[in-house]
C-alpha positions as CSV (number, residue, x, y, z in Angstrom):
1,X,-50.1,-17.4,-34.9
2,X,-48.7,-15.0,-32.3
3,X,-48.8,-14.9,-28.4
4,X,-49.0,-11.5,-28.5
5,X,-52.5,-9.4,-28.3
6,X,-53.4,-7.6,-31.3
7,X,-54.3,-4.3,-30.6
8,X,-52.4,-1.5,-29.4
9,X,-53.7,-0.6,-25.7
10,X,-52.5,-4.3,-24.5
11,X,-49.4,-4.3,-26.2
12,X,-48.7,-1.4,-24.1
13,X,-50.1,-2.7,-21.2
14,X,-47.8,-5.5,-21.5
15,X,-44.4,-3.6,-22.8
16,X,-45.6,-1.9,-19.2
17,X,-45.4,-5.0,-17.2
18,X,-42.4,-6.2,-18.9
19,X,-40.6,-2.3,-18.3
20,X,-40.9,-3.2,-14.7
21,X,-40.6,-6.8,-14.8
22,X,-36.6,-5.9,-15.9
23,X,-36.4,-3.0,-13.5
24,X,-37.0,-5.6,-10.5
25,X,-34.9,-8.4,-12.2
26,X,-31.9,-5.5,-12.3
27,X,-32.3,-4.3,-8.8
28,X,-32.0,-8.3,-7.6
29,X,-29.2,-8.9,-9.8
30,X,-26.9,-5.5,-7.9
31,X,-28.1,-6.6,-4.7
32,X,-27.0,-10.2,-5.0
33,X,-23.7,-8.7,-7.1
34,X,-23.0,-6.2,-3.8
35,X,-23.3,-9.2,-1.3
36,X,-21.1,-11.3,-3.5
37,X,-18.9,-8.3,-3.2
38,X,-18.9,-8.1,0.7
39,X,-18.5,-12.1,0.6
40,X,-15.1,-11.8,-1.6
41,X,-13.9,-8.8,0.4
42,X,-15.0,-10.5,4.1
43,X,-12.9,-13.6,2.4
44,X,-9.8,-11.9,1.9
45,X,-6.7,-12.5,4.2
46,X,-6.0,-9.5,6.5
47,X,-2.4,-7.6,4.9
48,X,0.5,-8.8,5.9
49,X,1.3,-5.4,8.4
50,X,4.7,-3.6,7.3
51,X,7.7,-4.1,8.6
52,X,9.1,-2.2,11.2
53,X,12.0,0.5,9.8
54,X,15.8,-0.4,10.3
55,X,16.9,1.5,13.1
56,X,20.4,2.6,12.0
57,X,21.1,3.1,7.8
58,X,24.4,3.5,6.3
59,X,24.1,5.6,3.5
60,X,26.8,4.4,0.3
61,X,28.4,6.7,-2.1
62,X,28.2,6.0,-5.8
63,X,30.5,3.6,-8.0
64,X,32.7,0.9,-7.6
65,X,32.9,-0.1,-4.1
66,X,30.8,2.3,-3.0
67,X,31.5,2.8,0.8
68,X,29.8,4.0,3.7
69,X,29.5,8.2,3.7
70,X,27.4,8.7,6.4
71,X,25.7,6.8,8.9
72,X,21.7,7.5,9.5
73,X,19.3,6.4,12.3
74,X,16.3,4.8,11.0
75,X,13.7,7.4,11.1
76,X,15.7,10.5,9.8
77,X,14.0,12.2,7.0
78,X,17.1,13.1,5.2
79,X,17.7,9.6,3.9
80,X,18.7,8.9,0.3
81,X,18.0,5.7,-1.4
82,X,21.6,4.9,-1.5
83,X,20.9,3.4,2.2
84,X,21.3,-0.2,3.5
85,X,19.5,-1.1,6.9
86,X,22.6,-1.7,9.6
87,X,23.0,-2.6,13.5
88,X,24.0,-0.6,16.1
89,X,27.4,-2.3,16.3
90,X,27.8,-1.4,12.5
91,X,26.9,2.4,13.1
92,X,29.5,2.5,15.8
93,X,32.3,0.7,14.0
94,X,32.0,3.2,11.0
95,X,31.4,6.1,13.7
96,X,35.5,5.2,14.9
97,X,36.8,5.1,11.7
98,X,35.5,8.9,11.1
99,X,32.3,8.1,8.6
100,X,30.4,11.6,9.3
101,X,27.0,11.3,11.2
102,X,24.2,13.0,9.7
103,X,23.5,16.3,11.1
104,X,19.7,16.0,11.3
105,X,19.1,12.8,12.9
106,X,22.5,13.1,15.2
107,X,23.0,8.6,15.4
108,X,26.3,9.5,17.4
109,X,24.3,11.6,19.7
110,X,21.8,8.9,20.1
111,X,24.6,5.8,20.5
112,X,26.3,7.5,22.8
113,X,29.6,8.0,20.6
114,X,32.3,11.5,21.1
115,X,33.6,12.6,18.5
């Protein structure tokens, strides 16, 4: 014996009912699934911010050894990623011994170092 009705016109009276039955049930389930969402995201630590840019580079040739060829403030755009991250005293020191500055970012200008 069935649960369902027998004829036609109530069978799609009740695939009707059921149609938007679902359609409620789906809408309920994204709304919960969106404020799980904002919960998880709300939850998450803030990023770490990044750190601040060296102020003075050193940029290294290439091979063995590889010493100092030029000597870059932090910011200058005409970096390579042969660069290490170096102090002010550093900049100086290789300045003296006749390590070029770059000619864009000008760190002898901004030390204060004559050539």
């Amino acid at each position: 014996m069935s649960v369902l009705p027998p004829d036609l016109p109530r069978l799609r009276t009740l695939v009707t009912y059921l149609r938007g039955e679902l359609s409620r049930m789906e809408q309920a389930l994204a709304a919960e699934g969106r404020k799980a969402a904002t919960v998880r995201k709300q939850a998450q630590p803030a990023p770490e911010p990044e750190p601040e840019p060296p102020a003075w580079l050193v940029e290294r040739g290439i091979g063995v050894g590889r010493l100092p060829v030029r000597a870059h403030a932090g910011d200058c755009w005409d970096t390579r990623s042969r660069c290490a991250p170096a102090s002010a005293d550093q900049i100086r020191a290789l300045l003296a011994q006749g390590i070029p500055a770059c000619p864009h970012c000008r760190p002898d200008t901004a030390l204060g170092v004559l050539e």
